[in-house]
N, C-alpha and C positions, 0 to 999 in steps of 0.2 A: 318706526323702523327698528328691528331687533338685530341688536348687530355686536357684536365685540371691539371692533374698530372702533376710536375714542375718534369723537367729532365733536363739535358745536354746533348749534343754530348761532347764523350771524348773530340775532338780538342778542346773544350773549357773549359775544366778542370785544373787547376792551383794551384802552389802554395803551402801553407805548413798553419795548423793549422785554426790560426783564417781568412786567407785568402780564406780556403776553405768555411768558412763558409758566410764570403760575397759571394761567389760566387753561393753555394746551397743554402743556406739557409738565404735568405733574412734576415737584421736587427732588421725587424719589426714580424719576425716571433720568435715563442718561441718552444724549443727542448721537443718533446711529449716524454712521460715517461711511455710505455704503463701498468695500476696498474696488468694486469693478465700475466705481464711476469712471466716465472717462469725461470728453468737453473740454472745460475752462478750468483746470486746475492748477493748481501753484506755481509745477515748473514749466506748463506753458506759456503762464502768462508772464511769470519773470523773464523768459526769450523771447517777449516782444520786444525788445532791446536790440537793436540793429547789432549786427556784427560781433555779438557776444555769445558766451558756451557757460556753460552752468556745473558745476561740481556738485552731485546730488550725494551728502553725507548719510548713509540710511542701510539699517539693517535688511537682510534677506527681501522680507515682505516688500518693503516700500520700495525698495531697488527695483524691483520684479514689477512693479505694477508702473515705476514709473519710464522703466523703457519697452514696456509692450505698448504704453500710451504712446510714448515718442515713435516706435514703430508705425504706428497706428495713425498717429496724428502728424506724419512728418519731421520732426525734430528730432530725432535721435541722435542723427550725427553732429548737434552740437550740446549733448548731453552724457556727460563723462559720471561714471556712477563708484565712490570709497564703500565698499564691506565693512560694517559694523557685525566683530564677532561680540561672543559672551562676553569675553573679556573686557573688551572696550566700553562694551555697556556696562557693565562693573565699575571700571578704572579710570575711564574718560581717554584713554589711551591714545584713541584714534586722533586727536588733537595733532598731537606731533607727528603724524603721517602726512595730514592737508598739505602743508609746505612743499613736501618732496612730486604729491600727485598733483597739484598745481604745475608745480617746476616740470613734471612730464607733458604735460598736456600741452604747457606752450612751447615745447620744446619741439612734439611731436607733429600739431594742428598744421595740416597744408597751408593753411592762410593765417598767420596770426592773429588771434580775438582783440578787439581792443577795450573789452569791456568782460570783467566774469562775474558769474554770481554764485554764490556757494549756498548751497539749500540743506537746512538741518531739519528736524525731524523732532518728536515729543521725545526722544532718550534726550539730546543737546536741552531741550525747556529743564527736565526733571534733573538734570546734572549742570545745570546753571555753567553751560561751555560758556567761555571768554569767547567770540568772536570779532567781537569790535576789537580788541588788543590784534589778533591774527591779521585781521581784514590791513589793521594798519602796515603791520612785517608786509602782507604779502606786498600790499599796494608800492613800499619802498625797495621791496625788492629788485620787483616785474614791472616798474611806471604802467602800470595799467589801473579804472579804477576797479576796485571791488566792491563787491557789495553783499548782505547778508539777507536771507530771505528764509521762511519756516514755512515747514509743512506738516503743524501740529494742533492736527483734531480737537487735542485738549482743550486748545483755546477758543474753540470756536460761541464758548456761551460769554466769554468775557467783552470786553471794552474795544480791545486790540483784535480780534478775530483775524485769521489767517489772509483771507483774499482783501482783506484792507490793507494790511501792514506788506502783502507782497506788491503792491501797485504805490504805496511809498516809497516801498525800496527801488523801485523800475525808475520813477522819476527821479530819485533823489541823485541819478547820474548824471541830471542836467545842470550845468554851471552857470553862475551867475552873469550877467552879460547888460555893459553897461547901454548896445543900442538895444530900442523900442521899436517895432514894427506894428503899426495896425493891423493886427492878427489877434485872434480866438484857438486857442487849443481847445478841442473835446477832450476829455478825462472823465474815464469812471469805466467807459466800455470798452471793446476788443479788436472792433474793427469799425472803419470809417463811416460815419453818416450816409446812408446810399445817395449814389448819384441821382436819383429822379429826386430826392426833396427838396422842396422845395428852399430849405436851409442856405442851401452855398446861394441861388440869387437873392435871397434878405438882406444874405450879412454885404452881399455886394453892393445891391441899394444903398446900406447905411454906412457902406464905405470903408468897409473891414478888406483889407485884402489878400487876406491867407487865413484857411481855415484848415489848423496841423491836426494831425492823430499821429498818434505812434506808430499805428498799424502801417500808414503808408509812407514812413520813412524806410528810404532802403542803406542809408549809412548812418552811422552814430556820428557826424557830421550835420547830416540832418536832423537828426534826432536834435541833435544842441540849436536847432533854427527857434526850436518850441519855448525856449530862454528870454527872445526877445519879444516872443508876445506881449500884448499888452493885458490881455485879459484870458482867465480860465473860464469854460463853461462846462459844469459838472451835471453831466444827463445820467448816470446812474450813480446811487450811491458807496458802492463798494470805494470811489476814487476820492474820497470825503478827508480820508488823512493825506493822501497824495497833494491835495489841493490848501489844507492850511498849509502841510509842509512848503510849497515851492510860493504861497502868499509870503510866510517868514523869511525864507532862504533867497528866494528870488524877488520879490517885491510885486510876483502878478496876481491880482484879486481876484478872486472868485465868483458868480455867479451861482444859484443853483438852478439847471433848468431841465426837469428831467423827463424823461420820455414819456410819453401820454399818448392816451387813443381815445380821450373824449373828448369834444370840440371846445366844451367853455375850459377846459382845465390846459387846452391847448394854445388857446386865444389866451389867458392868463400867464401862461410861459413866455409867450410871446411879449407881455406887456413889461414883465418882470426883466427881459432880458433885453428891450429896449430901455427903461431906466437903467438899468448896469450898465451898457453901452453908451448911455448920454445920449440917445436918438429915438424915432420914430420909425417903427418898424409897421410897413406894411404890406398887411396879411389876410387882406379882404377879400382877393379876387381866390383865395386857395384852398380860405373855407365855404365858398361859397361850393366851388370845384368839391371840396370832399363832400359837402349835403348832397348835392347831385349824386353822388356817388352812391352815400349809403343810401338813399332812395331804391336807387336802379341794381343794388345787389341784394337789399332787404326783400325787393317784390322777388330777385330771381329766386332768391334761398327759402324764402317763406318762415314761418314763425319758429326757429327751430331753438331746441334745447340745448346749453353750449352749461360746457365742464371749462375750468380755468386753472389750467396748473404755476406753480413755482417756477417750473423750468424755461416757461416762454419767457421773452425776452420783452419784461414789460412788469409793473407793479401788477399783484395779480386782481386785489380790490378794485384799483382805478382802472383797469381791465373790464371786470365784472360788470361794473357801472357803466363803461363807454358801452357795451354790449347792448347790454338793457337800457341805455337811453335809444340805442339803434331799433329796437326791438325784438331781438332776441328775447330768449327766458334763460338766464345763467340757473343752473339746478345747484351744484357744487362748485367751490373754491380751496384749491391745496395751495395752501401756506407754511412757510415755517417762519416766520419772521411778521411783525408789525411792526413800521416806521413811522416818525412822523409825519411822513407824505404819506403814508394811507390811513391814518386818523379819518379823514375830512370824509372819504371815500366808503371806510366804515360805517359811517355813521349813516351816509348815502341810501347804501345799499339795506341797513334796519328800518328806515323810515319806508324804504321804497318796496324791497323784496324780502321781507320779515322768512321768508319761506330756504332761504339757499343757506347750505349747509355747509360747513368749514370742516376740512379732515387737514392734518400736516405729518408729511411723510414721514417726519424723522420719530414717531411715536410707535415705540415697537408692536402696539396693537395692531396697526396695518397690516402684517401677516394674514390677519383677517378680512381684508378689503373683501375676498370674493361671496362671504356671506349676506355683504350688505347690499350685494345685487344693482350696483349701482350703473344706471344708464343713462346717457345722452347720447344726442344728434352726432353733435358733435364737441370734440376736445380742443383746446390751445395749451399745445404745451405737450410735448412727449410723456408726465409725470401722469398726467388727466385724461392722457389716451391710455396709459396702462392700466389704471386703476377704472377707467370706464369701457370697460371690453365691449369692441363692436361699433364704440365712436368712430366716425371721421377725423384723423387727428391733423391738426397744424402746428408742424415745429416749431414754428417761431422763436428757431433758435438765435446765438448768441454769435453767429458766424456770420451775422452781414446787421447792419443798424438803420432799423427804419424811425424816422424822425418827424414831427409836423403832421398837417395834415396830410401828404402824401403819404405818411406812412398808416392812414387809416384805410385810406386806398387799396395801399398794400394786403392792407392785413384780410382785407376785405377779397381783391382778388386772390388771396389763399385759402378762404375759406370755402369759395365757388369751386376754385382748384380741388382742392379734397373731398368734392363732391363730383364733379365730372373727372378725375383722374385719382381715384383709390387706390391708395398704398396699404402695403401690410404693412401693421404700426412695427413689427417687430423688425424687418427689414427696412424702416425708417429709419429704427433707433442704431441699427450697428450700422448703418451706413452713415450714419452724422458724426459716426466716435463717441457717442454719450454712455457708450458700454465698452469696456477692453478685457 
């Protein structure tokens, strides 16, 4: 295939973190940060914070992008935005302003915030601001707490990347709390485990009796419930600092158990996260239910050709693989990232589909996608319907979480869905907020 766009054949995929990124993404290339993303971005998901307002510190550009998002995505009106002029990018100036626009904001706010977070930007990274010294003033000012969170591109190839360190800062509002409840918090993702999975009657079986997200606390009251858990269960990895952090601070241990749509890699989470738990989790009667399943939507859907984007809410390798153990044909895989939960998957996919090709968005050659003439059946993942013009795409976005084997179900009657009820991918994509 003659193309400009920089791909891989999987067989030549390797490796773990910064090795991936020798490999896709050349040294001398720099990680695009496209400005009209919209979705899951920093100051959204730091106001998953019950009853808290955000002070976003941020020149013109970022200001602008982050309250057409909050228009967009609903949060606006607890998102307060400080002008970073020339000057202040110069002088660091704007420091000594915080104080006073903090002191408006709770002065002004109908209902007072019981919780703020102040959101800085790559100027605050490159001029090394003091926030932890401020965070302290304000918090002895205002008895409220504060907290400090970043919305800086720069760091997205390091250790600390931005959507880790902002879901640290989110939890680190929870206090330590000397009772224990038989409870599981999910961490790592945006919204609650869906109700049909099968997840809340397991943990019920084994005798857990709350199972918190953040997502559906409606006060910072409840929010502090998630203290007395006894155990974290971390299903995506963005929530990986969040969860050492509150094992040190709080003393609840972690599991890792992360969202999967192949059946053995989901029976193995299963196993993993009944050892964590000290019990016997049983999960027999539900994989049997999901075979039944892919059976009865494999014959509807027939042998089709599936694309597997970044953006679906799911590893996209261990994806790839669940597909084509179902019987699909995966053609392409867009990544920008390899972890070590898709090593195993990797490696899967070279033994098995030596043939499917790895492109990652963030490699400025993609400009070129449209020479490569790339086509499938169908896409998952709004990134995989764009770049595969003419696919059936499945959002499989990051605004509801599917879990277990129902959530293969899921994914399954979505893909029948986008074949008996086609959408235009492009009023898909502004209608989900994943563009502003």
């Amino acid at each position: 295939m003659s193309s400009n766009a920089f791909y891989l054949p999987i067989s030549e995929v390797g490796g773990v973190g910064s090795h991936w990124q020798r490999k896709v993404m050349p040294s001398n290339c720099l990680h695009y940060c496209p400005p009209s993303a919209g979705g899951w971005g920093i100051i959204r998901v730091g106001l998953l914070v019950p009853e808290s307002v955000m002070l976003f510190v941020s020149p013109a550009g970022c200001g602008r992008h982050g309250a057409i998002a909050g228009i967009q995505l609903g949060f606006k009106k607890r998102l307060f935005l400080l002008y970073l002029g020339e000057v202040d990018i110069v002088t660091g100036q704007h420091m000594e302003r915080i104080p006073q626009a903090v002191a408006d904001i709770l002065a002004t706010a109908q209902r007072r915030p019981k919780a703020l977070l102040i959101c800085a930007t790559c100027v605050d990274a490159l001029l090394g601001s003091d926030y932890d010294g401020l965070t302290r003033q304000l918090e002895a000012e205002h008895k409220i707490p504060v907290r400090i969170c970043h919305m800086d591109p720069i760091a997205m190839d390091g250790k600390t990347p931005p959507p880790l360190t902002v879901q640290e800062a989110v939890y680190s509002f929870l206090q330590p709390s000397r009772q224990k409840e038989p409870a599981v918090n999910i961490i790592g993702n945006f919204a609650p485990i869906d109700a049909e999975s099968e997840f809340y009657d397991v943990m019920a079986d084994a005798g857990i009796g709350a199972v918190r997200h953040i997502a559906a606390c409606s006060s910072l009251e409840e929010f502090q419930l998630m203290s007395r858990s006894t155990h974290n269960v971390l299903i995506k990895q963005g929530g990986r600092l969040a969860v050492r952090q509150m094992q040190e601070r709080l003393g609840i241990p972690f599991c890792f158990a992360p969202v999967a749509y192949g059946l053995e890699t989901i029976a193995q989470t299963y196993h993993t996260l009944g050892e964590f738990l000290g019990v016997e989790l049983c999960t027999e009667r539900y994989r049997e239910e999901a075979e039944e399943a892919i059976n009865s939507y494999q014959s509807a859907l027939g042998p089709l050709s599936v694309a597997v984007g970044s953006t679906a809410n799911a590893s996209p390798f261990e994806l790839a693989r669940a597909l084509t153990e179902y019987g699909f044909r995966v053609r392409y895989v867009f990544a920008d990232l390899i972890l070590d939960f898709d090593v195993e998957h990797v490696e899967w996919l070279k033994h098995h589909t030596p043939d499917v090709e790895v492109f990652t968005n963030v490699h400025p050659t993609m400009v070129d996608f449209l020479n490569c003439g790339l086509t499938a059946d169908l896409a998952v993942g709004f990134d995989a319907g764009y770049f595969c013009s003419g696919a059936k795409t499945v959002p499989l976005t990051l605004d509801s979480q599917p879990y277990g084997y129902r959530g293969v179900i899921s994914l399954l009657r979505e893909m029948l869905n986008a074949f008996e009820h086609p959408s235009n991918h492009r009023e898909q994509m502004y209608a989900s907020g994943m563009v502003i």
